[in-house]
DSSP file (Angstrom, degrees, kcal/mol; ACC not computed):
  #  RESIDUE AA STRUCTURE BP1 BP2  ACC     N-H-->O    O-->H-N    N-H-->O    O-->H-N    TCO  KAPPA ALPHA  PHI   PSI    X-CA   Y-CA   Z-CA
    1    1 A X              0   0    0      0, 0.0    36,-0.1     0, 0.0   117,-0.0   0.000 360.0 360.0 360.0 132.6  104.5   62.8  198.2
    2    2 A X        -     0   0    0     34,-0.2    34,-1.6    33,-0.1     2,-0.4  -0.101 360.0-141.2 -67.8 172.8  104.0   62.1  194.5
    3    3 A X  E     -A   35   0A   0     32,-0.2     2,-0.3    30,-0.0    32,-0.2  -0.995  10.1-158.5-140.0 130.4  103.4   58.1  193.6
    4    4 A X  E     -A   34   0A   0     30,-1.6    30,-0.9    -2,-0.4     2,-0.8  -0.959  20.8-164.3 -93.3 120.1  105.2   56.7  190.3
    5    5 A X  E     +A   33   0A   0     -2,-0.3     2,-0.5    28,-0.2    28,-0.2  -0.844  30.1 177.5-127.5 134.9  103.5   53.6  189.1
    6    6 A X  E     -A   32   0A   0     26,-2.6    26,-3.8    -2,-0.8     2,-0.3  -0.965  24.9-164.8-124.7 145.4  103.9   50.6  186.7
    7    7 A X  E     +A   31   0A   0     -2,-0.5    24,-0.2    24,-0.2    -2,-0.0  -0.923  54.7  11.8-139.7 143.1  101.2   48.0  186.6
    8    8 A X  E    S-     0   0A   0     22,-0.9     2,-0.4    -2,-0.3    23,-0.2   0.777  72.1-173.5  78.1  54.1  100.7   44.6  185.4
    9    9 A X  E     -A   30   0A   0     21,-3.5    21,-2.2    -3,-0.0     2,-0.4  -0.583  10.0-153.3 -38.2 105.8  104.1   44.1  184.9
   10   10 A X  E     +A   29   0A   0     -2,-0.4     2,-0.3    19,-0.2    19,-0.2  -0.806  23.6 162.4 -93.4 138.1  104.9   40.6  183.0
   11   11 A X  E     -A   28   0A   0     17,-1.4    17,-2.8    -2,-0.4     2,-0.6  -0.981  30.7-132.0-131.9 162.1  108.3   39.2  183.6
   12   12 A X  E     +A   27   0A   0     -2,-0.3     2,-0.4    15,-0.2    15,-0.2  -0.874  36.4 163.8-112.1 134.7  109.6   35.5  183.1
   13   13 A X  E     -A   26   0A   0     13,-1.7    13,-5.0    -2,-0.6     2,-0.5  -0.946  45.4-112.7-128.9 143.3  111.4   34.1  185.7
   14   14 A X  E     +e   68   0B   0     53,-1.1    55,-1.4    -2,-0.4     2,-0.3  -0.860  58.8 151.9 -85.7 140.9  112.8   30.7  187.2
   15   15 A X  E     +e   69   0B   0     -2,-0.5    55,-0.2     9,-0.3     2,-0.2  -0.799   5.9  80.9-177.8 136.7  110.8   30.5  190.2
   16   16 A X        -     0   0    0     53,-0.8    55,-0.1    54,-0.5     6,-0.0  -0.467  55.5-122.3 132.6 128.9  109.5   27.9  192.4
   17   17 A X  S    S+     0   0    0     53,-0.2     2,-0.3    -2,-0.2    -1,-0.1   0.675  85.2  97.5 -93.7 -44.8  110.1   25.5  195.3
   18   18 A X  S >> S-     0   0    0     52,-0.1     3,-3.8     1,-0.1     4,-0.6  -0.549  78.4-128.9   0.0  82.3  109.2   22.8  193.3
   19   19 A X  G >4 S+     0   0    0      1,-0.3     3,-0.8    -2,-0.3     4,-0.1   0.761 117.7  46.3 -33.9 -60.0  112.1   20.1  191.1
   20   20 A X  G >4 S+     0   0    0      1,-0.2     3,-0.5     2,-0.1    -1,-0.3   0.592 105.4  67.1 -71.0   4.1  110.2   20.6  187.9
   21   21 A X  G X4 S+     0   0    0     -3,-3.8     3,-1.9     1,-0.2    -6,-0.3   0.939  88.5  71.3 -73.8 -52.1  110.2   24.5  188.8
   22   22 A X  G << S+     0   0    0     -3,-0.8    -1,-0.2    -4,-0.6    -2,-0.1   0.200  90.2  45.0 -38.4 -20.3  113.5   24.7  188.4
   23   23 A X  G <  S+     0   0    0     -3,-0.5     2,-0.3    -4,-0.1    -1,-0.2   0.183  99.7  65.5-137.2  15.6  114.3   24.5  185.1
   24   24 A X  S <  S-     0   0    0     -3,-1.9     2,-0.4    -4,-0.2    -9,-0.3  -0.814  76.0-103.2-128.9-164.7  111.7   26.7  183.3
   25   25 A X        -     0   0    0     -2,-0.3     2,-0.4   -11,-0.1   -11,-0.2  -0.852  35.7-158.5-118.2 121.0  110.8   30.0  183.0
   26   26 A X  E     -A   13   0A   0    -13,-5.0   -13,-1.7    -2,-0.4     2,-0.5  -0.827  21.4-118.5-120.0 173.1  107.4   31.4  184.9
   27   27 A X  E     +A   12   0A   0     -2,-0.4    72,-0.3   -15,-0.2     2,-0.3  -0.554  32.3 174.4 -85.0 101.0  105.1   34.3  184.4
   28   28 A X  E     -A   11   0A   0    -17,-2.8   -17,-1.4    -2,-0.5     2,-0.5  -0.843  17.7-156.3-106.4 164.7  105.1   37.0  187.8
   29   29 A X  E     -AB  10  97A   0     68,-1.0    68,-1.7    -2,-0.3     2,-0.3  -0.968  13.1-154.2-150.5 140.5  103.1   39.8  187.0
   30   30 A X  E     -AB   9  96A   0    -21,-2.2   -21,-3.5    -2,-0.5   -22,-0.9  -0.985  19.5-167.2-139.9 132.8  103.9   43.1  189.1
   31   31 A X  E     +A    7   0A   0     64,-1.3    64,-0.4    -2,-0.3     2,-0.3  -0.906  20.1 179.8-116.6 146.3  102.3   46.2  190.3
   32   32 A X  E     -A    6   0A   0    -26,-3.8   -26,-2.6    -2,-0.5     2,-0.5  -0.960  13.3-177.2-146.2 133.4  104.5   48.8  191.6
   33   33 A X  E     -AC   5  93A   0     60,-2.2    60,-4.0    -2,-0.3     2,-0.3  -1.000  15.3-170.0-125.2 130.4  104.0   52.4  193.1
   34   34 A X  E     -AC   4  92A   0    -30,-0.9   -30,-1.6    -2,-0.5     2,-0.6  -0.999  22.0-122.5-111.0 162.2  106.7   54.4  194.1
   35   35 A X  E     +A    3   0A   0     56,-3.2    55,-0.8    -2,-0.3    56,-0.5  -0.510  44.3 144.0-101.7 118.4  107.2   57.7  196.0
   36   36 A X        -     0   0    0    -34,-1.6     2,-1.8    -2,-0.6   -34,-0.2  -0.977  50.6-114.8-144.9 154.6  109.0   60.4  194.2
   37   37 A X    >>  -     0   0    0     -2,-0.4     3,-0.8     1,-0.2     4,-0.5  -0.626  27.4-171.7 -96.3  91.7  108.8   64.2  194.1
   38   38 A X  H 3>  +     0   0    0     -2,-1.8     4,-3.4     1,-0.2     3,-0.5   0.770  63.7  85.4 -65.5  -9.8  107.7   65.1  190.6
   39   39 A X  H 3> S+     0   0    0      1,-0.2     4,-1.9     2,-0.1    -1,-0.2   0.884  82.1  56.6 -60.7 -23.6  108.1   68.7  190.9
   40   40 A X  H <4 S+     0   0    0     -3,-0.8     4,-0.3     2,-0.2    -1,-0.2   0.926 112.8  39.5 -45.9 -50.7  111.5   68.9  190.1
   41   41 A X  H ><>S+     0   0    0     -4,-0.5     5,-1.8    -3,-0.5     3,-1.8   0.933 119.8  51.6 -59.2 -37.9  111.1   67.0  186.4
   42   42 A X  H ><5S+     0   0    0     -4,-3.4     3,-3.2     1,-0.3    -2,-0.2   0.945 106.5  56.7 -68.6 -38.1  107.8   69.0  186.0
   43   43 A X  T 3<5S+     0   0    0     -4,-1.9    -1,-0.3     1,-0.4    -2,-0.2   0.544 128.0  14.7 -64.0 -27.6  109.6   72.3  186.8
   44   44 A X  T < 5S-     0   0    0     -3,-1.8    -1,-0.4    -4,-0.3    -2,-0.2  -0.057 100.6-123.9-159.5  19.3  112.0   72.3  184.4
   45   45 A X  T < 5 +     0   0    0     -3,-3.2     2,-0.6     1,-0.1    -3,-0.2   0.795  67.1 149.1   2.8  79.2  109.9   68.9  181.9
   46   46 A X    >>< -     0   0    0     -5,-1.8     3,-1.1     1,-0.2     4,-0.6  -0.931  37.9-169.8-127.8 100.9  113.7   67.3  182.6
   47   47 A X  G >4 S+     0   0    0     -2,-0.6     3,-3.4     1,-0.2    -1,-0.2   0.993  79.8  76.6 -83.4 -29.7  113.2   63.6  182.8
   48   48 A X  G 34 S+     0   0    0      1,-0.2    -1,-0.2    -3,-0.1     4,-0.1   0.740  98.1  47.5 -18.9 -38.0  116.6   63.3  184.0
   49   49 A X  G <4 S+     0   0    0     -3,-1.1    -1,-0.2    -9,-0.1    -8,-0.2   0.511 103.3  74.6 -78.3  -2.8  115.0   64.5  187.1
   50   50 A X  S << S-     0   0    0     -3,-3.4     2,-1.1    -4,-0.6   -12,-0.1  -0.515  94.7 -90.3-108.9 163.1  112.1   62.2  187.1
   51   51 A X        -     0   0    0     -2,-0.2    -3,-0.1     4,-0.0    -2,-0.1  -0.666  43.6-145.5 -75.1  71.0  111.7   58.6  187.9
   52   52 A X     >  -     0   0    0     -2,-1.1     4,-2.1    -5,-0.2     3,-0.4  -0.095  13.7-165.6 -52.0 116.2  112.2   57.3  184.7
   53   53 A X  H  > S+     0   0    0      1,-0.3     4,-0.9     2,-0.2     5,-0.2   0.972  86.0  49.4 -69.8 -55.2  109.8   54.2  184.4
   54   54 A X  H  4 S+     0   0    0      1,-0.2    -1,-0.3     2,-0.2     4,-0.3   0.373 108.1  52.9 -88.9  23.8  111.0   52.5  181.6
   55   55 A X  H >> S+     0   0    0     -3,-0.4     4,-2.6     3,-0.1     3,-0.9   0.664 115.9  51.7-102.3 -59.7  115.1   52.7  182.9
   56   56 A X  H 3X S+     0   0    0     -4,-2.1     4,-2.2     1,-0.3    -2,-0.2   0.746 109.5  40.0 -51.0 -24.0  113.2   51.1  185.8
   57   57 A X  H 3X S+     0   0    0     -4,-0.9     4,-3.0     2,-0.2    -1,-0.3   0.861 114.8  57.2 -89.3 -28.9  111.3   48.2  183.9
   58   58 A X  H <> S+     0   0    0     -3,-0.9     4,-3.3    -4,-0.3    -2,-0.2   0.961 111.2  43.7 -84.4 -72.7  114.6   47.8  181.9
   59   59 A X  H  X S+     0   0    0     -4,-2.6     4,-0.8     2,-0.2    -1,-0.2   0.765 114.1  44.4 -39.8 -50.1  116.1   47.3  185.2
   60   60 A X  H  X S+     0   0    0     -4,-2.2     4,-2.2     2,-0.2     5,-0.3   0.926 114.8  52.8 -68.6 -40.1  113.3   44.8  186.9
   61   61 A X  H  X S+     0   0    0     -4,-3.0     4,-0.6     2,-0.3    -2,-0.2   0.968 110.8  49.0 -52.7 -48.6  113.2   42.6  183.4
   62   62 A X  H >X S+     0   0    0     -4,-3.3     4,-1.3     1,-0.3     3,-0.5   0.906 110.1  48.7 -76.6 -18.6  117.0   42.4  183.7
   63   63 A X  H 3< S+     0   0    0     -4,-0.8    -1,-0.3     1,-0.2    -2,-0.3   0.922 111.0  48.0 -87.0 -24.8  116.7   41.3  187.2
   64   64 A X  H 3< S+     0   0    0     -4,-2.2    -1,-0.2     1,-0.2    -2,-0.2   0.148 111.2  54.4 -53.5   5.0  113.7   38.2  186.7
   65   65 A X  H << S+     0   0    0     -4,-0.6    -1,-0.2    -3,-0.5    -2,-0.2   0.623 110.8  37.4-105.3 -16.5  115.7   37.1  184.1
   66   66 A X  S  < S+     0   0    0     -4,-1.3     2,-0.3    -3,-0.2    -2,-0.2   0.547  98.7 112.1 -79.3  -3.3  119.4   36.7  186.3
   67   67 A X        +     0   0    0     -4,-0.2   -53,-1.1    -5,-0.1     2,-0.3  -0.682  37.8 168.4-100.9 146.4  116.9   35.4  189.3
   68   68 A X  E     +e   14   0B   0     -2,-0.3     2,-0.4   -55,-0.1   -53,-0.2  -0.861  32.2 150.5-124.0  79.5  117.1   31.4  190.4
   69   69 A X  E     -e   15   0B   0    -55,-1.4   -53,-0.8    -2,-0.3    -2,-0.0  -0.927  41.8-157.2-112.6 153.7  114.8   32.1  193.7
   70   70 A X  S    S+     0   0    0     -2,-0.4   -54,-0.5   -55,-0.2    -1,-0.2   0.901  76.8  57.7 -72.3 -52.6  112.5   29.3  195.1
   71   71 A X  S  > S-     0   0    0      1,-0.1     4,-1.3   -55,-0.1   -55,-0.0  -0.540  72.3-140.0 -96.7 149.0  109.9   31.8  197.1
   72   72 A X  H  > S+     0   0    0      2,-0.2     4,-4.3    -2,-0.2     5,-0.2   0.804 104.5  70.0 -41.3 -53.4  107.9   34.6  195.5
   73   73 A X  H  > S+     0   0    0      1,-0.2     4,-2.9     2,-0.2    -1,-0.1   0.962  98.5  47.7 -45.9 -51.6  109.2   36.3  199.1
   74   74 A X  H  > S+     0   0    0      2,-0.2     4,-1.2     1,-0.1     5,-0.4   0.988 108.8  47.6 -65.0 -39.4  112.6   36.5  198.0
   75   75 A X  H >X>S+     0   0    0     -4,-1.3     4,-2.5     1,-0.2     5,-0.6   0.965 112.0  50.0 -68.5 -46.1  112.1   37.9  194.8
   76   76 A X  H 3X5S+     0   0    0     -4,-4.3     4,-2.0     1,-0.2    -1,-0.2   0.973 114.5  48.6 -51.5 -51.4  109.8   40.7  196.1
   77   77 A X  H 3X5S+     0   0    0     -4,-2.9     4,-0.5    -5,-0.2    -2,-0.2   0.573 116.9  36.7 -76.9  12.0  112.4   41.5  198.9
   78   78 A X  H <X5S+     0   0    0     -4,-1.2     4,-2.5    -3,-0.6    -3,-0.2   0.671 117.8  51.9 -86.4 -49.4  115.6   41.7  196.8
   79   79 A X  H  X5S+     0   0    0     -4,-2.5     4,-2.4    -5,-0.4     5,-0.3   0.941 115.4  43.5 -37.0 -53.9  113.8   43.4  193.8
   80   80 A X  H  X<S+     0   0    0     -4,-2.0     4,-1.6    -5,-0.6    -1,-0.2   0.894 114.1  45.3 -81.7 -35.5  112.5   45.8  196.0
   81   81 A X  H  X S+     0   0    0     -4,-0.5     4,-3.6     2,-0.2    -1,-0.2   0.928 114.6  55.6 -45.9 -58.5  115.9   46.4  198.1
   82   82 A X  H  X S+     0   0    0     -4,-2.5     4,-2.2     1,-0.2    -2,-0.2   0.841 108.4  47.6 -52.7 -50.2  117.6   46.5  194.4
   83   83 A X  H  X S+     0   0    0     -4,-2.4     4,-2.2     2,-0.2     6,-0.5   0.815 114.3  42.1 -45.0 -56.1  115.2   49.3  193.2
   84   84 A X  H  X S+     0   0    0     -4,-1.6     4,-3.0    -5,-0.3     5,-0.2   0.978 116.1  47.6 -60.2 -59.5  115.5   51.5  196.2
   85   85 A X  H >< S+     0   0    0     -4,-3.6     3,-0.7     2,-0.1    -2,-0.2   0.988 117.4  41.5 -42.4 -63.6  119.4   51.1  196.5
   86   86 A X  H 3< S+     0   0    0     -4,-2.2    -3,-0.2     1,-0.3    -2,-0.2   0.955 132.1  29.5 -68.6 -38.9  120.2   51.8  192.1
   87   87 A X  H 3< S-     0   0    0     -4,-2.2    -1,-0.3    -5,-0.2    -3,-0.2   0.818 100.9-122.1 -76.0 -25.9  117.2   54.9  192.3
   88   88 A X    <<  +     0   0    0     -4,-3.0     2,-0.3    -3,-0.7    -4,-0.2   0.520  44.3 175.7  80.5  -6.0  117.1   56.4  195.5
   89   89 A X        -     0   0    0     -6,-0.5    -1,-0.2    -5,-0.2     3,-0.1  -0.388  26.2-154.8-109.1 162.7  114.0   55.8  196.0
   90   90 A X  S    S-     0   0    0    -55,-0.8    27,-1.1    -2,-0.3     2,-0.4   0.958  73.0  -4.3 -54.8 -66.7  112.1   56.6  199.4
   91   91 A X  E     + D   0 116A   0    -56,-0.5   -56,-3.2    25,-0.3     2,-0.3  -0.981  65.0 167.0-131.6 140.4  109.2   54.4  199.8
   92   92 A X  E     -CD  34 115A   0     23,-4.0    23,-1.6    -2,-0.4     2,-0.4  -0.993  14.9-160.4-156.1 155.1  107.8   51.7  197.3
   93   93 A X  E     -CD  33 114A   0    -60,-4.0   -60,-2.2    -2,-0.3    21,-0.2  -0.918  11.6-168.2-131.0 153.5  105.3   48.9  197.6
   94   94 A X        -     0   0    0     19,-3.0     2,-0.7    -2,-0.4    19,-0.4  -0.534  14.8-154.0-137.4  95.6  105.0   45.8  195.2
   95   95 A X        -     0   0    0    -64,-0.4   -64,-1.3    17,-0.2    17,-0.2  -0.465  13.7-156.9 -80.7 122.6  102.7   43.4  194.8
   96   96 A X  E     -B   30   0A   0     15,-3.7     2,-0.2    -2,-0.7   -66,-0.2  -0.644  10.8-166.7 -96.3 148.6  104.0   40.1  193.4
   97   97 A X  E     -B   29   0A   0    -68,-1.7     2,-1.4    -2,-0.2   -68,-1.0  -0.878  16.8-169.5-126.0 116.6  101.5   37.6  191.5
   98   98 A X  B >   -F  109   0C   0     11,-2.8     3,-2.1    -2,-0.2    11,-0.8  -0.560  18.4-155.8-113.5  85.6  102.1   34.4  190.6
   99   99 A X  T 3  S+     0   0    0     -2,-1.4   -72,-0.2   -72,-0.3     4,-0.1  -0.303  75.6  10.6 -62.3 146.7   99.1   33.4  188.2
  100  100 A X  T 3  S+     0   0    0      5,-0.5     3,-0.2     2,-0.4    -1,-0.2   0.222  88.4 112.7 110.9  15.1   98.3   29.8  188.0
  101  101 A X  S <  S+     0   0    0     -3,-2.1     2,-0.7     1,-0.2    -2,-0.1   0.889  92.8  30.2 -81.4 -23.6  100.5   28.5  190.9
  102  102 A X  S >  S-     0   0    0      1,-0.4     3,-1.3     3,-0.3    -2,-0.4  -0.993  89.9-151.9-118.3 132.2   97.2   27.5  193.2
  103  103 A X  T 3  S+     0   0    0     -2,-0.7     2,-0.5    -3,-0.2    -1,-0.4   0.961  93.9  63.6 -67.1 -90.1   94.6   26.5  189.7
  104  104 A X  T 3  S+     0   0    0      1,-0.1     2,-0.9    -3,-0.1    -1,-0.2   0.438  85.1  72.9 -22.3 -22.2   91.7   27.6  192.1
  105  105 A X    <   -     0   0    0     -3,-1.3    -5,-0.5    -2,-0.5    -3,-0.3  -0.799  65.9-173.9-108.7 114.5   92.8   31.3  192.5
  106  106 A X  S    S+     0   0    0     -2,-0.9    -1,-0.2     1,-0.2    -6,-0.2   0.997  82.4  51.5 -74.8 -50.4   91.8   32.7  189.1
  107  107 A X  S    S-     0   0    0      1,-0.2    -1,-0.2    -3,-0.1    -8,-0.1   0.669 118.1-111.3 -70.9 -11.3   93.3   35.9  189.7
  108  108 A X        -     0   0    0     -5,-0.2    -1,-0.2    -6,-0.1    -9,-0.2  -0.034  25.8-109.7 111.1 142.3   96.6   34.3  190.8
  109  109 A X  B     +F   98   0C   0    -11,-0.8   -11,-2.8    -4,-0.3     2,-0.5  -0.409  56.4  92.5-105.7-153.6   98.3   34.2  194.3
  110  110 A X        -     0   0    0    -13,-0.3     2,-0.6    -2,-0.1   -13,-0.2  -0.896  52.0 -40.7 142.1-164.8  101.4   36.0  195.7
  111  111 A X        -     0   0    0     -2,-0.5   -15,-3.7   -17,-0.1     2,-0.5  -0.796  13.3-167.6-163.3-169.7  102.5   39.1  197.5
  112  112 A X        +     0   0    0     -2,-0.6     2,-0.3   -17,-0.2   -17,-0.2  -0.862  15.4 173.6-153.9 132.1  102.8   42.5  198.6
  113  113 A X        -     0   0    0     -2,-0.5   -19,-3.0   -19,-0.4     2,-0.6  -0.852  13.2-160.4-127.6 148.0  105.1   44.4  200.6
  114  114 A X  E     +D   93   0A   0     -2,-0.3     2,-0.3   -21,-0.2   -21,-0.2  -0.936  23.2 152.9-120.5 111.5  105.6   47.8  201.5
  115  115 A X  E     +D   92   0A   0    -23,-1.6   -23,-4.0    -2,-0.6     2,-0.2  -0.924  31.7  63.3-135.8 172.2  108.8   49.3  202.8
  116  116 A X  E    S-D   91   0A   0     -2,-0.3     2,-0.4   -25,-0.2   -25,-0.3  -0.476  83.2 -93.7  99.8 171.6  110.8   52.5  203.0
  117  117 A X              0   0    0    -27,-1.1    -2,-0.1    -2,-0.2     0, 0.0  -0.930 360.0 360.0-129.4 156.5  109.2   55.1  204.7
  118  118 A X              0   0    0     -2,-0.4   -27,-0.1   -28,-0.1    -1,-0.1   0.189 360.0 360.0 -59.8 360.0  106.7   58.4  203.0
């Protein structure tokens, strides 16, 4: 199976378990692979047929800006549910990052889930 990929996705979001969390907007940064069969698009160079990224980024931006979630957990499974349902698509993994939430972890913390099957 072929793999479609965005990385280091920025979106702003409310998110956060936190009172003062609540009422701004914070940074997630998202890597995302999913599994689609490019021969079809290649076959015939029809992005209709292909797994159009940026209809897809279009899509995640509009959902981190409509999301009020406290955990990082939700947003990765309902983002990732949302994706699969509006595309089709088979299998997709994401890893959510939430830079600056622990100061000590430079690279940020977060998480990363894989569902859907190859």
């Amino acid at each position: 199976m072929d793999r479609v990929f965005i990385e280091g996705l920025e979106v702003e979001t409310v998110i956060g378990a936190y009172d003062w969390e609540r009422n701004i907007c914070q940074c997630l940064r998202l890597d995302l692979s999913f599994a689609w069969d490019n021969r079809p698009a290649a076959a015939g160079d029809d992005l209709s047929l292909a797994l159009d990224y940026a209809t897809v980024t279009a899509h995640i931006l509009a959902f981190a800006k409509d999301s009020r979630f406290e955990l990082v957990e939700t947003f990765a499974e309902r983002l990732v549910a949302k994706l699969m349902a509006d595309f089709g698509i088979p299998w997709m993994r994401l890893k959510l990052t939430k830079p600056g939430a622990v100061p000590e972890a430079r690279g940020g913390v977060g998480v990363e889930i894989e569902r859907g099957c190859l």
